[in-house]
N, CA, C, O and CB atoms as a CASP TS submission, in Angstrom:
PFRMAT TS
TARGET T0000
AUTHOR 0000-0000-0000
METHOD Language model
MODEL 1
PARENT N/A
ATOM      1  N   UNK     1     -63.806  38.668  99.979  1.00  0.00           N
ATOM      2  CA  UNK     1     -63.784  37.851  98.772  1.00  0.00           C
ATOM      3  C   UNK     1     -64.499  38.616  97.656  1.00  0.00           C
ATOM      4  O   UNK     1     -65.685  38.806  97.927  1.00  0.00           O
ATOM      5  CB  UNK     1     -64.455  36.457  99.021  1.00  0.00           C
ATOM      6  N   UNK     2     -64.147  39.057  96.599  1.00  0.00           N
ATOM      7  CA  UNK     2     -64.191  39.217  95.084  1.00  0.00           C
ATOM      8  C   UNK     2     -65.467  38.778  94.696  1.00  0.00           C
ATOM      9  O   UNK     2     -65.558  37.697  95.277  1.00  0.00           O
ATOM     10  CB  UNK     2     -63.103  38.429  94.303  1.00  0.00           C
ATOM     11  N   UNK     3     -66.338  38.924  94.172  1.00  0.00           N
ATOM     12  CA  UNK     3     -67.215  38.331  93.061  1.00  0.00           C
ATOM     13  C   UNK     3     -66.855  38.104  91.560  1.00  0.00           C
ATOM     14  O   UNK     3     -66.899  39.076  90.805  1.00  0.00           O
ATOM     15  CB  UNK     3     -68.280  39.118  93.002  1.00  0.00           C
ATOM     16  N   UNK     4     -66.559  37.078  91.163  1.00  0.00           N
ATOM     17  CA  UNK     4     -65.838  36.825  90.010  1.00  0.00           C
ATOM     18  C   UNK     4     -67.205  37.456  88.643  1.00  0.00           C
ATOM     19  O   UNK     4     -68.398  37.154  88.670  1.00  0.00           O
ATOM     20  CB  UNK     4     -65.314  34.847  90.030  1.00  0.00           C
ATOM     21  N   UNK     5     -66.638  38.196  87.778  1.00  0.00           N
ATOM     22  CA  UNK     5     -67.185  38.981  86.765  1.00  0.00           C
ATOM     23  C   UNK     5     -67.761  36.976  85.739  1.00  0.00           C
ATOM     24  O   UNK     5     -67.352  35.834  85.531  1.00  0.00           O
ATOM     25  CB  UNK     5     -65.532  40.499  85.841  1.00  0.00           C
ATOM     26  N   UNK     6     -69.301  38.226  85.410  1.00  0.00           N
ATOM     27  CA  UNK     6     -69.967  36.710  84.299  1.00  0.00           C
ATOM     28  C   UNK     6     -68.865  36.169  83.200  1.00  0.00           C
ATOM     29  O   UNK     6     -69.085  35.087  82.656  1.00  0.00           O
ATOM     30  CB  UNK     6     -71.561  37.280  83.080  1.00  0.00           C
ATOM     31  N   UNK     7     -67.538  37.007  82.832  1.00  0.00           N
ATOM     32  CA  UNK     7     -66.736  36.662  81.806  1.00  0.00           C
ATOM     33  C   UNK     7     -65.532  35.427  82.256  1.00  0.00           C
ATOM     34  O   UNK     7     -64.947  34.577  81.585  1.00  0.00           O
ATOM     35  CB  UNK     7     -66.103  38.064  81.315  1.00  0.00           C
ATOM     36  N   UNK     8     -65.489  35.807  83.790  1.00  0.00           N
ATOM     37  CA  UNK     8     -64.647  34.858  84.774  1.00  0.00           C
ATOM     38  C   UNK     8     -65.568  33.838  85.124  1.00  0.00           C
ATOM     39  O   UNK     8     -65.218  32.822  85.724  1.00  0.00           O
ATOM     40  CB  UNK     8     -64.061  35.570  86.153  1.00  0.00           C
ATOM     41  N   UNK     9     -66.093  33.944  84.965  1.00  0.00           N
ATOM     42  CA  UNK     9     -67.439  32.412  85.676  1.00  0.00           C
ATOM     43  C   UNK     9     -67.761  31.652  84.168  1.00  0.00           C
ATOM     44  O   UNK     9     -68.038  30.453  84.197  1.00  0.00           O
ATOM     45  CB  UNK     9     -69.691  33.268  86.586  1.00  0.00           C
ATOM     46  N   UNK    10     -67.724  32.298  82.984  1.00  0.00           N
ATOM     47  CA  UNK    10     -67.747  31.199  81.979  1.00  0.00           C
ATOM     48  C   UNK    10     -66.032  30.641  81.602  1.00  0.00           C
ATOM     49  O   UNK    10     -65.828  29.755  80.772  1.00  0.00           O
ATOM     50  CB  UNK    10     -68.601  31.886  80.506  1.00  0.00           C
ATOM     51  N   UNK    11     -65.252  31.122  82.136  1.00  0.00           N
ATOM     52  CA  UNK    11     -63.743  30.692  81.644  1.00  0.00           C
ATOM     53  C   UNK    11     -63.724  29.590  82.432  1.00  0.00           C
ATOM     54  O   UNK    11     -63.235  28.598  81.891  1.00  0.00           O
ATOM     55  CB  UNK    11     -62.383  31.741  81.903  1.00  0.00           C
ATOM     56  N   UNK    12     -64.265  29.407  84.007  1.00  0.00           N
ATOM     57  CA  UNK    12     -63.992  28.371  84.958  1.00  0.00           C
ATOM     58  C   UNK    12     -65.031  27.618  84.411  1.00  0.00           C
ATOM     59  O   UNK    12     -64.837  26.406  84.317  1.00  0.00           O
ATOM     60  CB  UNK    12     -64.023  28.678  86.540  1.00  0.00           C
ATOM     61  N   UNK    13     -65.997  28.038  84.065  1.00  0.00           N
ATOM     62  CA  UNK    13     -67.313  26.496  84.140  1.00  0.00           C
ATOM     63  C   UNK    13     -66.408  25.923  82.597  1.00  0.00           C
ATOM     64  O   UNK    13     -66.426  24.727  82.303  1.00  0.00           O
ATOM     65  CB  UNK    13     -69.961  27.075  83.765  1.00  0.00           C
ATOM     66  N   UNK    14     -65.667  26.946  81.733  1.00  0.00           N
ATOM     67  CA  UNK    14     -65.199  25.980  80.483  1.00  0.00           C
ATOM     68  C   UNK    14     -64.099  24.767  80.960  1.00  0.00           C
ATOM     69  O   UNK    14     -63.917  23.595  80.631  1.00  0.00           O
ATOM     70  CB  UNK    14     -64.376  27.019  79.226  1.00  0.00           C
ATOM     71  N   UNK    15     -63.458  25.733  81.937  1.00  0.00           N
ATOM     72  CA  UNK    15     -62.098  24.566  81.936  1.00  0.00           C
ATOM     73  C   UNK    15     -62.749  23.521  82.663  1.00  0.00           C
ATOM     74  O   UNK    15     -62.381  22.358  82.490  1.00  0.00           O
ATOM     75  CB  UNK    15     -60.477  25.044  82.814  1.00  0.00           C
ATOM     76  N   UNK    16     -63.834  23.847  83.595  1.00  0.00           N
ATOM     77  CA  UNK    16     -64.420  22.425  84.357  1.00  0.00           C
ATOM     78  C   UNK    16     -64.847  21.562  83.268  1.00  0.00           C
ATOM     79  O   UNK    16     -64.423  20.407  83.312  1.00  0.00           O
ATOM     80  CB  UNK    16     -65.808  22.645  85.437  1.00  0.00           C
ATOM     81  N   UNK    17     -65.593  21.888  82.308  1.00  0.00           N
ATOM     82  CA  UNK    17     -66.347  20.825  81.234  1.00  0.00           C
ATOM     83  C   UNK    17     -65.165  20.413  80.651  1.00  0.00           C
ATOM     84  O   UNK    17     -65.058  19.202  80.461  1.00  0.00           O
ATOM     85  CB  UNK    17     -67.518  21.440  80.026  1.00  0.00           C
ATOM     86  N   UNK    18     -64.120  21.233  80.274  1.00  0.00           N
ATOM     87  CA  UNK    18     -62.915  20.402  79.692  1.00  0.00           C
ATOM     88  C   UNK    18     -61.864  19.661  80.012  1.00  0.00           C
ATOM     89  O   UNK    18     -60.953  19.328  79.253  1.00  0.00           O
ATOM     90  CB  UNK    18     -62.392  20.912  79.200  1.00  0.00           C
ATOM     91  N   UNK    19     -62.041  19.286  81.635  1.00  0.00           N
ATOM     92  CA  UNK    19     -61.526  18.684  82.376  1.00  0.00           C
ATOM     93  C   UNK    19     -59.698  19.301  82.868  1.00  0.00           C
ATOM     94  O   UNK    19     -58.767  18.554  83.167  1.00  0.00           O
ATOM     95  CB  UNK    19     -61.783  17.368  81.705  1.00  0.00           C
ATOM     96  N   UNK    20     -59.659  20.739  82.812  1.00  0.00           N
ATOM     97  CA  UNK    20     -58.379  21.406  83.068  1.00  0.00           C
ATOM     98  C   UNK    20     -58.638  22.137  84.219  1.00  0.00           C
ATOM     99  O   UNK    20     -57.675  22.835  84.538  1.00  0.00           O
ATOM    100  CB  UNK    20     -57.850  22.287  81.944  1.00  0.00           C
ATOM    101  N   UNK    21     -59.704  22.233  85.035  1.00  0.00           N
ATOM    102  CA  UNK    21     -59.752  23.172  86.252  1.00  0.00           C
ATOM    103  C   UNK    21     -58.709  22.494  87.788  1.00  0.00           C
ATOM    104  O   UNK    21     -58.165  22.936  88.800  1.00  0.00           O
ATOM    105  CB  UNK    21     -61.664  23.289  86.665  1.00  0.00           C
ATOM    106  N   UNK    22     -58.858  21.600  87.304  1.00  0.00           N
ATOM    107  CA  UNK    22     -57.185  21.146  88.555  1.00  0.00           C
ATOM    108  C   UNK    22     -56.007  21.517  88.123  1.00  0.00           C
ATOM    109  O   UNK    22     -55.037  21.825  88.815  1.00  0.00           O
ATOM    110  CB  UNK    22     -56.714  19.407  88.827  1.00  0.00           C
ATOM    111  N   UNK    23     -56.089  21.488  86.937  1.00  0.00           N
ATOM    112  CA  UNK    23     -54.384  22.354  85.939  1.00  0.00           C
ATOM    113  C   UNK    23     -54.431  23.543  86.612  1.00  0.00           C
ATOM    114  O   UNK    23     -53.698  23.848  87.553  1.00  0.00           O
ATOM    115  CB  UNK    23     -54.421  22.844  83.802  1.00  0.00           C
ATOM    116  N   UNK    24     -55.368  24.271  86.089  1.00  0.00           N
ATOM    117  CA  UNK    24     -55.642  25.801  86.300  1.00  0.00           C
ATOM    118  C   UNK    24     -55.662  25.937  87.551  1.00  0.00           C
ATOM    119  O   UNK    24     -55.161  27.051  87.704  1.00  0.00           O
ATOM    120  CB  UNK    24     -56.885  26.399  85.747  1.00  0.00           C
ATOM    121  N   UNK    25     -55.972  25.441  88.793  1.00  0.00           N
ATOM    122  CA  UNK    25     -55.982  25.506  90.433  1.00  0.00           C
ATOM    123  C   UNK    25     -54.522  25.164  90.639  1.00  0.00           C
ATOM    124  O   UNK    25     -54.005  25.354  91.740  1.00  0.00           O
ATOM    125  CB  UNK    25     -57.111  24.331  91.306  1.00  0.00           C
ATOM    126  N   UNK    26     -54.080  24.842  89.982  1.00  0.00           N
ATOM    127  CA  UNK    26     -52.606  23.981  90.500  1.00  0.00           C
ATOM    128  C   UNK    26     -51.494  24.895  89.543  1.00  0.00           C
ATOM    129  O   UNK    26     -50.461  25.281  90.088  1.00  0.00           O
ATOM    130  CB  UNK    26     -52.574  21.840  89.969  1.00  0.00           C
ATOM    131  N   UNK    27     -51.701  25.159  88.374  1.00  0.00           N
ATOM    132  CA  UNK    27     -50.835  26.226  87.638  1.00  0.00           C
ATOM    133  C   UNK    27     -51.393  27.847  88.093  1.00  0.00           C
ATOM    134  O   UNK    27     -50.817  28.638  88.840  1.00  0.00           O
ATOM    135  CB  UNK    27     -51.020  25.946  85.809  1.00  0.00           C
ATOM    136  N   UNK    28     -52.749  28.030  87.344  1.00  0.00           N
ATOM    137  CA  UNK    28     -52.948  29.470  87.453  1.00  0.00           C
ATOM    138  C   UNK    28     -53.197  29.624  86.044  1.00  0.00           C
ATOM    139  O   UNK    28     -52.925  28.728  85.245  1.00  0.00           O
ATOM    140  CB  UNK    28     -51.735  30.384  88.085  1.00  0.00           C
ATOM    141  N   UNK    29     -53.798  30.931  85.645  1.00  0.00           N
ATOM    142  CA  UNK    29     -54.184  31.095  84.270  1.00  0.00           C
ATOM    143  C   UNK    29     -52.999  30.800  83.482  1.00  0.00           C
ATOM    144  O   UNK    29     -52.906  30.025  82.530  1.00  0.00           O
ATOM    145  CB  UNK    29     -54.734  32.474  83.963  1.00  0.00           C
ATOM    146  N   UNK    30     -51.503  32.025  84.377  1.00  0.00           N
ATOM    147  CA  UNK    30     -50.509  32.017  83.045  1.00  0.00           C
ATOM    148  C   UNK    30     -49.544  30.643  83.129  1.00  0.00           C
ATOM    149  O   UNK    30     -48.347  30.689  82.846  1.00  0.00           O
ATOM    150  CB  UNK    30     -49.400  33.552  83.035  1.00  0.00           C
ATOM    151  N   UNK    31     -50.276  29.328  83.587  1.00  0.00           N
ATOM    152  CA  UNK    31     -49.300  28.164  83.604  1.00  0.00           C
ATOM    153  C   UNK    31     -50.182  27.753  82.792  1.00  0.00           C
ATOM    154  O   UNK    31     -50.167  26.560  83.094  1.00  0.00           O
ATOM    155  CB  UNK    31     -48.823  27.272  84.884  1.00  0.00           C
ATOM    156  N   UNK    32     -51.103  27.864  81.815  1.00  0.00           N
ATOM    157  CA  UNK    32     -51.466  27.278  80.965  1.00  0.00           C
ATOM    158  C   UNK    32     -50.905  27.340  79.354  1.00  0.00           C
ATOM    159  O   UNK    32     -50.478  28.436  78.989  1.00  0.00           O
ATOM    160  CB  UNK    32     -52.555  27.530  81.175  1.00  0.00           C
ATOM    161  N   UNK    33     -50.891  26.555  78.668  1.00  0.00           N
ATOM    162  CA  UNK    33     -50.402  25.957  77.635  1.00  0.00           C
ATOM    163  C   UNK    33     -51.431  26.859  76.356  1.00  0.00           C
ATOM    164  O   UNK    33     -52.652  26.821  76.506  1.00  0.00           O
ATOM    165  CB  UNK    33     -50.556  24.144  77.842  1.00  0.00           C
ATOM    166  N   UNK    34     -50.835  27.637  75.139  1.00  0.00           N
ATOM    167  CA  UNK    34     -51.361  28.317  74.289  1.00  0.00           C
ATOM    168  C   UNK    34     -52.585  27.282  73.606  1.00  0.00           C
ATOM    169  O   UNK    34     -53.739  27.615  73.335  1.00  0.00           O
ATOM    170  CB  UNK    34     -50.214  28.865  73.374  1.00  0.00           C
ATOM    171  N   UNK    35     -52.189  26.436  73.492  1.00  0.00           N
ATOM    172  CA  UNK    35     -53.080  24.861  73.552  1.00  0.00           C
ATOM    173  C   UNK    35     -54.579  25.295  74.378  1.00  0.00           C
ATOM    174  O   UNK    35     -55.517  25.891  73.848  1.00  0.00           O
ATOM    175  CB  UNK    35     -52.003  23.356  74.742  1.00  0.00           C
ATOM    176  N   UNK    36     -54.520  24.871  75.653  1.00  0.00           N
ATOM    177  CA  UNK    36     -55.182  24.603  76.462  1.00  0.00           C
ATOM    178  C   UNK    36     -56.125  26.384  77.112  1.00  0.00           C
ATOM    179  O   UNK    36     -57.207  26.648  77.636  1.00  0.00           O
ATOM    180  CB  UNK    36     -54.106  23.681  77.405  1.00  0.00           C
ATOM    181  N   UNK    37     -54.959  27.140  76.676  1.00  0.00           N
ATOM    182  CA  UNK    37     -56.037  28.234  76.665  1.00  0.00           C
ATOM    183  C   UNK    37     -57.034  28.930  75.594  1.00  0.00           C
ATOM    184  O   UNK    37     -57.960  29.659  75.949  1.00  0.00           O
ATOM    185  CB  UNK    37     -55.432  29.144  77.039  1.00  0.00           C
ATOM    186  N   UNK    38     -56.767  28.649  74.361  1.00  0.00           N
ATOM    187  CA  UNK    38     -57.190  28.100  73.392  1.00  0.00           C
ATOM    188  C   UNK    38     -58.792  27.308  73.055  1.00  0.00           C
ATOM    189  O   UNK    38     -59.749  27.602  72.338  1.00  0.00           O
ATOM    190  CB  UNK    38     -56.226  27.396  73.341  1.00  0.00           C
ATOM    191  N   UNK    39     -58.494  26.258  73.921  1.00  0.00           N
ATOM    192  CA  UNK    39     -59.587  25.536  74.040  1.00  0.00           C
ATOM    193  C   UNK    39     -60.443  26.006  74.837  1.00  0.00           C
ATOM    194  O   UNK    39     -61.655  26.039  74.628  1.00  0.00           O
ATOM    195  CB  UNK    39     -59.377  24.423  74.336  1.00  0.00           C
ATOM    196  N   UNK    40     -59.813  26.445  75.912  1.00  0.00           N
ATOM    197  CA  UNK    40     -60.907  27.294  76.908  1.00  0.00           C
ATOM    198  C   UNK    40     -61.761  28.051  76.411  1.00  0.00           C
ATOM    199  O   UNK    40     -62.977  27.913  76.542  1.00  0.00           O
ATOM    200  CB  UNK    40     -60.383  28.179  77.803  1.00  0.00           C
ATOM    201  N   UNK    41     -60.846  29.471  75.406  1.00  0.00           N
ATOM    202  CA  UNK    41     -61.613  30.224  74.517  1.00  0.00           C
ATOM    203  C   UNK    41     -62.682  29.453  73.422  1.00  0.00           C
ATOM    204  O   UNK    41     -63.893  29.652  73.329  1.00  0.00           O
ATOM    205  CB  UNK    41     -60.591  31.006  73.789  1.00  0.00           C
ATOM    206  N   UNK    42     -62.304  29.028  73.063  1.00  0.00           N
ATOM    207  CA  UNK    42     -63.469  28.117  72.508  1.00  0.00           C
ATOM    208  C   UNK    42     -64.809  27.784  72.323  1.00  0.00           C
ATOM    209  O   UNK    42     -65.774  27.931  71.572  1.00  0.00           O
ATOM    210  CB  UNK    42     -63.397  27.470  72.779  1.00  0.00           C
ATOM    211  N   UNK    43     -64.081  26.810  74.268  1.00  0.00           N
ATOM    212  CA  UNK    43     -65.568  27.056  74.837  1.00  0.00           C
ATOM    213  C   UNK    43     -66.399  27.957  75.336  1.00  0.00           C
ATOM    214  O   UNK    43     -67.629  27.934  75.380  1.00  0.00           O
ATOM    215  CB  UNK    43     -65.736  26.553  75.553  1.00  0.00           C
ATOM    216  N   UNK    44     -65.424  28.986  75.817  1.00  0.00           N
ATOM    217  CA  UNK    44     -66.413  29.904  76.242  1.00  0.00           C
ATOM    218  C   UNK    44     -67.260  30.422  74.944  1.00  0.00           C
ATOM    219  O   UNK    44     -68.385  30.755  75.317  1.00  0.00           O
ATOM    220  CB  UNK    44     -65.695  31.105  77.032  1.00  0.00           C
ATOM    221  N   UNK    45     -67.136  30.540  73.985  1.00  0.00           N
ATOM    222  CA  UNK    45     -67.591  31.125  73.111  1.00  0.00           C
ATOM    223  C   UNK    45     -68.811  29.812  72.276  1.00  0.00           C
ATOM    224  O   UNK    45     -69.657  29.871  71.384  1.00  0.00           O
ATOM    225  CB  UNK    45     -66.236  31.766  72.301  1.00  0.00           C
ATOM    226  N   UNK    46     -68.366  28.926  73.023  1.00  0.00           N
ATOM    227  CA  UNK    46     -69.357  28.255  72.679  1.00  0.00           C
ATOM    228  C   UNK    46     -70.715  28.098  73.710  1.00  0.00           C
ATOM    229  O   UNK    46     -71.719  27.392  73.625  1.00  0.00           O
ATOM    230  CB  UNK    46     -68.752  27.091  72.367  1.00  0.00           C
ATOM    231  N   UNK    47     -70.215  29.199  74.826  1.00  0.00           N
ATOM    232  CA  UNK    47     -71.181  28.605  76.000  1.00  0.00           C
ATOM    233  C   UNK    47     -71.857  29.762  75.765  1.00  0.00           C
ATOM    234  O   UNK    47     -73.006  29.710  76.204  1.00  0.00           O
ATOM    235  CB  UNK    47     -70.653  28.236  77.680  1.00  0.00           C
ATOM    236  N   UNK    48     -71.528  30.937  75.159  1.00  0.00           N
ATOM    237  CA  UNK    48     -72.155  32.299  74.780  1.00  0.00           C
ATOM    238  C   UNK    48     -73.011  32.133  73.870  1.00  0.00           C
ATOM    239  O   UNK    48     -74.104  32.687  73.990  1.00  0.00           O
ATOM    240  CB  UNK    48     -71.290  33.305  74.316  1.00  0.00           C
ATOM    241  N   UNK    49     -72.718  31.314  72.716  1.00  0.00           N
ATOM    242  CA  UNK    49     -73.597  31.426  71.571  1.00  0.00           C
ATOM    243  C   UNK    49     -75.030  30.459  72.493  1.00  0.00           C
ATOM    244  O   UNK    49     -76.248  30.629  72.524  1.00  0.00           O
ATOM    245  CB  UNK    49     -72.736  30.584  69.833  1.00  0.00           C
ATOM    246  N   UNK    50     -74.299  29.664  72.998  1.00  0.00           N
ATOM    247  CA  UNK    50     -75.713  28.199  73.412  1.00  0.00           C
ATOM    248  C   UNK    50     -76.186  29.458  74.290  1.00  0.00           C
ATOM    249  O   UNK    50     -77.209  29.897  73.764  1.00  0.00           O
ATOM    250  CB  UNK    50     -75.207  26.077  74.614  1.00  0.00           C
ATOM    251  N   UNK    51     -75.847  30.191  75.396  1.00  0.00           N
ATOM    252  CA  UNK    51     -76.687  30.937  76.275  1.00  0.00           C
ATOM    253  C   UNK    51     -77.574  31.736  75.417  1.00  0.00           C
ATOM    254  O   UNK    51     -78.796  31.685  75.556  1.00  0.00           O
ATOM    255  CB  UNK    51     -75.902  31.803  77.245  1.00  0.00           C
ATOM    256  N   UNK    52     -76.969  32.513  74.486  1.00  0.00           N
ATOM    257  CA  UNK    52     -77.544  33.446  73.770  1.00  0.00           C
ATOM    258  C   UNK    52     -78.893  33.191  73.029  1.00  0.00           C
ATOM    259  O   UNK    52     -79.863  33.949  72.991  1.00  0.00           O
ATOM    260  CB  UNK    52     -76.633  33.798  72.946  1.00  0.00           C
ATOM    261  N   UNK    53     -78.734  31.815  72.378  1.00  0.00           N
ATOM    262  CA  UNK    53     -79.864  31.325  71.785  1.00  0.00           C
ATOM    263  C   UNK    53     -80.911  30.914  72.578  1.00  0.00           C
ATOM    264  O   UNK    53     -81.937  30.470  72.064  1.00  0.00           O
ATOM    265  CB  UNK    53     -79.571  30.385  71.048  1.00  0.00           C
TER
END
């Protein structure tokens, strides 16, 4: 088993807070919606700035 990179561990903890990580388990990254990956980016970038500070 893989160790998922810190850039892969904030994409999953985003879609968990945004309630899409059963999408994403059940689609996969590229069954997601330009929408919904989108939002992911988002958050991650929102979970960077809050870590950062």
């Amino acid at each position: 088993m893989r160790m998922l990179s810190f850039e892969d561990r904030l994409k999953y903890e985003a879609a968990r807070e945004l309630g899409l990580l059963p999408r994403l388990m059940q689609v996969g990254w590229a069954g997601l919606t330009a929408a919904e990956s989108g939002r992911i980016g988002g958050k991650v970038g929102a979970i960077k700035r809050k870590k950062r500070d």
